[in-house]
N, C-alpha and C positions, 0 to 999 in steps of 0.2 A: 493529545488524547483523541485517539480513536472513538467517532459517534455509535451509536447502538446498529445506523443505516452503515454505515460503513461496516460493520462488524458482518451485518447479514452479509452483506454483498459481498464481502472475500470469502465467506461461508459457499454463497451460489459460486462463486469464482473456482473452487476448490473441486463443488462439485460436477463442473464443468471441465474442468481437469482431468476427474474422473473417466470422467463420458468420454473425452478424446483418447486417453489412454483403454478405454475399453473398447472401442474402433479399431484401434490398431493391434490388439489382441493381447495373449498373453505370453509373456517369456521376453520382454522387452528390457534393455536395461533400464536402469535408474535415471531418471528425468530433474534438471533441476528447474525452477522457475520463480523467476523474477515476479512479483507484482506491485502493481502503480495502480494508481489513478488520476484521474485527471478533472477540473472543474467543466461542467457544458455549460458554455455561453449563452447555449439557445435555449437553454431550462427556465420557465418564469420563476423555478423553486431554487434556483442556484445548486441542483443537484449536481453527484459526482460518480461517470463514469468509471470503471473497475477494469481490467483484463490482466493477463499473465501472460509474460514473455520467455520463452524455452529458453536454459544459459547454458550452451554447449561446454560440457568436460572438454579440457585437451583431452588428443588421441591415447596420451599415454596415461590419463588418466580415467578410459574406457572400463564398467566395469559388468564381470559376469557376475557376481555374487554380491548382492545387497549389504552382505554384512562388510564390506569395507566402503558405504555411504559413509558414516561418520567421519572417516580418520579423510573423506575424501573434501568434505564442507572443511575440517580442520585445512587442508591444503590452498584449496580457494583461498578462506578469508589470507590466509599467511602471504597468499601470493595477491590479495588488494594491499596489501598493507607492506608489500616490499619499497622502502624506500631508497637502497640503491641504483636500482635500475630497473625501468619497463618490464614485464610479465606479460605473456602470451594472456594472462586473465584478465589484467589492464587494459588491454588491446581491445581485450573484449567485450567489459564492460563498456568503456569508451565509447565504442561503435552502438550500443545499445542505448546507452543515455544521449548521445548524440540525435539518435534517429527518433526517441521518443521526444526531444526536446523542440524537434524540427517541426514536428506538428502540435504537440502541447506543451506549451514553455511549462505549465503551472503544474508540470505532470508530479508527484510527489509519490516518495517509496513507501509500500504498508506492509508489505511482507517477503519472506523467503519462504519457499514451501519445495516436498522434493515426495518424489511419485515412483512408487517402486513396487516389486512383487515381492511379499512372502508368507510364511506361512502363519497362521492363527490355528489356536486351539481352540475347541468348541466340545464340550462334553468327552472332554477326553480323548478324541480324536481330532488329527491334525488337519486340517484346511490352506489348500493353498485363497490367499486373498492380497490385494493389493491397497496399497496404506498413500493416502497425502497426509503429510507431516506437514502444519505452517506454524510457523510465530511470528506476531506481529511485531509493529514497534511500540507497542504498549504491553509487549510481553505477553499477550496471549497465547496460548498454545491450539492445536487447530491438530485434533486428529480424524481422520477420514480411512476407514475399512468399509472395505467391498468384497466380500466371502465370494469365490468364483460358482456361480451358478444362481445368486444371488441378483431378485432385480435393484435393491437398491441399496446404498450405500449407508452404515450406522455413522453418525457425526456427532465429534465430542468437542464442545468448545469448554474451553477452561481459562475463567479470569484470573483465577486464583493458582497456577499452578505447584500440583504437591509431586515432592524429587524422588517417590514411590512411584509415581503414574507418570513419568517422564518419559517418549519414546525415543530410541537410543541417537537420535538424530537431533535433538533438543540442544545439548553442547555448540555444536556445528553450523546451526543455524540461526542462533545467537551470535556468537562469532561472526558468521557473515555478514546480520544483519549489520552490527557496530561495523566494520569495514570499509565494508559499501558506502554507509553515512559517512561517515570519516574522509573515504576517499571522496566521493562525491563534493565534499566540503572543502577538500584539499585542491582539486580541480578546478573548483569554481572560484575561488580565491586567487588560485595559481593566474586565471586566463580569461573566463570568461566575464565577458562584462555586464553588470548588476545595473537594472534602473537607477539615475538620479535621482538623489532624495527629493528636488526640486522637482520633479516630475508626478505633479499631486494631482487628482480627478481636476479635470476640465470641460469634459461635456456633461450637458444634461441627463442624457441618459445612459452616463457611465457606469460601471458599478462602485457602489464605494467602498467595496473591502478585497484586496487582493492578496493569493496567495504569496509568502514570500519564504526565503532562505534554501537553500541547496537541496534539503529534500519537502517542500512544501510544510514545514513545520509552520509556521508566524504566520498569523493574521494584519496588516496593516492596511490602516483608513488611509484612505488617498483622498482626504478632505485635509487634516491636519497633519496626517504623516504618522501617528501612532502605531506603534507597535505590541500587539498583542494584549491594549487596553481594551475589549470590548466584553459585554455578556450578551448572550444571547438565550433565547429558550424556542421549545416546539412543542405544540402542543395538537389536540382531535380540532378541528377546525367546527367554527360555530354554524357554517353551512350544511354542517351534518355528513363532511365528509372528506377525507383528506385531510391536512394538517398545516395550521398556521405556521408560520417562524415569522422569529423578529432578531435580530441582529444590531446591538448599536454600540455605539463607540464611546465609550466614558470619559475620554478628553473633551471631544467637541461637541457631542451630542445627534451625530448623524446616525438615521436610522438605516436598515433596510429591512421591508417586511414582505413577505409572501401567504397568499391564500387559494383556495380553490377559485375563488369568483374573480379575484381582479389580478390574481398574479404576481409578477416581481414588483416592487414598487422601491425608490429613492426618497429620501428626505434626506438633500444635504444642510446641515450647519451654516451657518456664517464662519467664516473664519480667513482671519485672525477675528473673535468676538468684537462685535462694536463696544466700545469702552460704554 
């Protein structure tokens, strides 16, 4: 489950997306885009960096007219998910999960989203405007219009979404999401190799809850080794500014907590418990 700070930030992500595609002007094809995040180590809040990676179309699936995005995301996910043999899409993701993995191992997938030009109606007259489409992995839907002449862009988040107010690219991007995860899971099982379970916090000033599984799904304490036993909460911080969190593990009982005045802070557990 996607946090509410997670939610803004692919929000800002989206809208930044925007902003580069209105740099480079208008009449461009349809853009697709990968987005991740990642844990910062050097955060005292355990926060999580956010950015979006361009996923090149093959050539032959270049396109001039927007209305064949959908049937193009249907092609993608079919071509993650071919299990006879390699796909030029394979190749590609690969190379992207590869190269994000090389500087953040804990990097984890939150959305697909796709950036294109067309037209909106407005009082009965036609508008050319350019749309981000995203859905997350808690199924959110993420619309973003930018009327051309327009300084800023209208954004419509939907937790709930209704199959009336669906943008035509919703099918396609679903699809890719499941894919993606799938194959990322099929990869990483296939080859890459996953921390020892024996391999639990050992320094003092480790952290004690590490991202885990193929797309940064799991939570696990590296005090006892649990997985995805923990509650945490956040709350207006009592410094009167900024926000507490507390994080702790319901097997062993190790905390982690954060505030404005002292920062990240551990409390590991005993463990195995002294009898």
């Amino acid at each position: 489950m996607l946090s509410s700070n997670t939610v803004r930030a692919l929000t800002d992500c989206l809208v930044s997306a925007d902003a580069d595609a209105d740099q480079m002007g208008w009449g461009q094809p349809p853009t697709l885009l990968l987005v991740h995040d990642w844990l910062l180590t050097t955060s005292p809040k355990r926060r999580r960096a956010m950015r979006s990676l361009e996923f090149p179309p093959h050539p032959d699936d270049l396109l001039a007219d927007p209305a064949g995005l959908p049937a193009l995301l249907h092609r993608l996910a079919t071509g993650l998910t071919n299990p006879t043999e390699p796909t030029p899409y394979q190749a590609t993701l690969d190379t992207i999960i590869s190269r994000i993995r090389a500087t953040t191992p804990d990097a984890r997938l939150v959305a697909w989203a796709a950036c294109y030009d067309d037209i909106h109606t407005r009082d009965g007259q036609p508008r050319q405007a350019r749309r981000v489409d995203a859905v997350d992995t808690d199924g959110r839907v993420y619309q973003l219009t930018h009327l051309r002449g327009e300084d800023h862009p209208l954004i419509l988040v939907d937790d709930t979404p209704n199959l009336g107010d669906l943008p035509a690219t919703y099918p396609g991007l679903v699809a890719l999401l499941a894919a993606t995860a799938r194959y990322t899971e099929t990869r990483t099982a296939e080859g890459t190799p996953q921390p020892h379970p024996s391999r639990l916090r050992t320094e003092p000033d480790e952290p004690i809850f590490s991202v885990r599984g193929p797309d940064g799904e799991s939570i696990r304490c590296q005090v006892c080794g649990a997985v995805d036993e923990i509650t945490s909460d956040e709350m207006p911080s009592m410094a009167g500014y900024g926000q507490d969190t507390y994080t702790k593990c319901t097997r062993c009982g190790s905390v982690e907590t954060t505030d404005p005045i002292f920062g990240w802070r551990a409390k590991p557990a005993t463990w195995p418990p002294t009898p």
